[in-house]
C-alpha positions as CSV (number, residue, x, y, z in Angstrom):
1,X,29.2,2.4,69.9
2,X,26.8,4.9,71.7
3,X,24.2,3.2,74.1
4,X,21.6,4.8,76.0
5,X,21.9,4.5,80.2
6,X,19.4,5.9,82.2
7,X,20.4,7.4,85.6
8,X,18.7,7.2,88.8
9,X,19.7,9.3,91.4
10,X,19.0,9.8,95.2
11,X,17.3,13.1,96.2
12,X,20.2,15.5,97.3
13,X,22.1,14.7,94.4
14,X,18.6,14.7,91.6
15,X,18.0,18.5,93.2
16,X,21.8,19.8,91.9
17,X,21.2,17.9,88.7
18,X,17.6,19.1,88.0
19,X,15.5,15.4,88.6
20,X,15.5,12.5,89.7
21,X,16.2,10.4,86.6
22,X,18.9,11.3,83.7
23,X,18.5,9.6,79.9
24,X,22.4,9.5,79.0
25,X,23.6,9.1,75.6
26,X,27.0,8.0,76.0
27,X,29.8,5.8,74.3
28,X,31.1,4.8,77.9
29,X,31.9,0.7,78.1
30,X,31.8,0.9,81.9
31,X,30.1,1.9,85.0
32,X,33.5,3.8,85.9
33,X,33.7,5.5,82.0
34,X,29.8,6.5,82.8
35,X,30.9,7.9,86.4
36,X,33.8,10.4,84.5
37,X,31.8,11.1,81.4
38,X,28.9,12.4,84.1
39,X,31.3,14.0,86.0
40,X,32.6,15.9,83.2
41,X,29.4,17.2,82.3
42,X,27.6,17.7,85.2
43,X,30.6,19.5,87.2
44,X,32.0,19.7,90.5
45,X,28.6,19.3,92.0
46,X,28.2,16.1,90.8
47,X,31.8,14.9,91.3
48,X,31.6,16.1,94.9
49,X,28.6,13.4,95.7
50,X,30.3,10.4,93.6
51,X,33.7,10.9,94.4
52,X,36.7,11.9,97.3
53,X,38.9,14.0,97.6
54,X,41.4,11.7,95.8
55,X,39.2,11.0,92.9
56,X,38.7,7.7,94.1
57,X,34.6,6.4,94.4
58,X,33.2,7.7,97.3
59,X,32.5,5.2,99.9
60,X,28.9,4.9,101.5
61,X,27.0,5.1,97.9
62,X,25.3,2.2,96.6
63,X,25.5,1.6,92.6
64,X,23.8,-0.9,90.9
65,X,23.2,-1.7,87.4
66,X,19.4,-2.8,86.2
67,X,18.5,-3.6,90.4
68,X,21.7,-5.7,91.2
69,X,24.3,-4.0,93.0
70,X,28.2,-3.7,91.2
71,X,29.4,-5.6,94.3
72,X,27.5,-8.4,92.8
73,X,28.8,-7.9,89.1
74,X,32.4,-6.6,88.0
75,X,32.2,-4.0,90.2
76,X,33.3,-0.6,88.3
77,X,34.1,-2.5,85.5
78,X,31.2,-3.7,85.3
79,X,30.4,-3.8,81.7
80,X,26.9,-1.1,80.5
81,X,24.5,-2.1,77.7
82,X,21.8,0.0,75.3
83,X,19.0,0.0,77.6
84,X,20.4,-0.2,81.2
85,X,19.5,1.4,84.5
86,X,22.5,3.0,86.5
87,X,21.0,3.9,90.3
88,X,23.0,5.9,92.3
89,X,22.2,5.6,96.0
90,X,22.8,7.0,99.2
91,X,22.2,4.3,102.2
92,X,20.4,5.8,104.8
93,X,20.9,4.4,108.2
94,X,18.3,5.7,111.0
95,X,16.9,4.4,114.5
């Protein structure tokens, strides 16, 4: 069943992608199906800022699903729903 996800995304990756917010029609069931279908339509640029070398999820960005992080839920499992907010951050640390 196709659902609509809206993507937030953090500024470096929103300037490759052409703004800062993406409505997605998708038929992905999971954060990780949502990661690969975006990744296979937005290209290398966008799989370069989500994921390794080794295709694994790149460490240091912060994913959360409608304001609670994945950590918090099923992680890249975690199950998507018509209506839901998929933020895509990049932690700055500073001093």
């Amino acid at each position: 069943m196709e659902k609509t996800v809206i993507v937030k995304l953090f500024p470096g990756m929103s300037e490759v992608l052409g703004g800062n917010m993406l409505s997605v029609t998708t038929r992905a069931g999971t954060v990780d199906e949502l990661l690969n279908c975006l990744a296979a339509r937005y290209g290398k640029e966008f799989t370069a800022w989500v994921f390794d070398e080794d295709g694994e999820f790149r460490d240091g960005l912060l994913i959360t699903v409608n304001s609670t992080a994945i950590g918090n839920l099923d992680g890249l499992a975690t199950v998507l729903q018509d209506g839901d907010v998929l933020s895509i951050i990049l932690p700055v640390a500073g001093g």
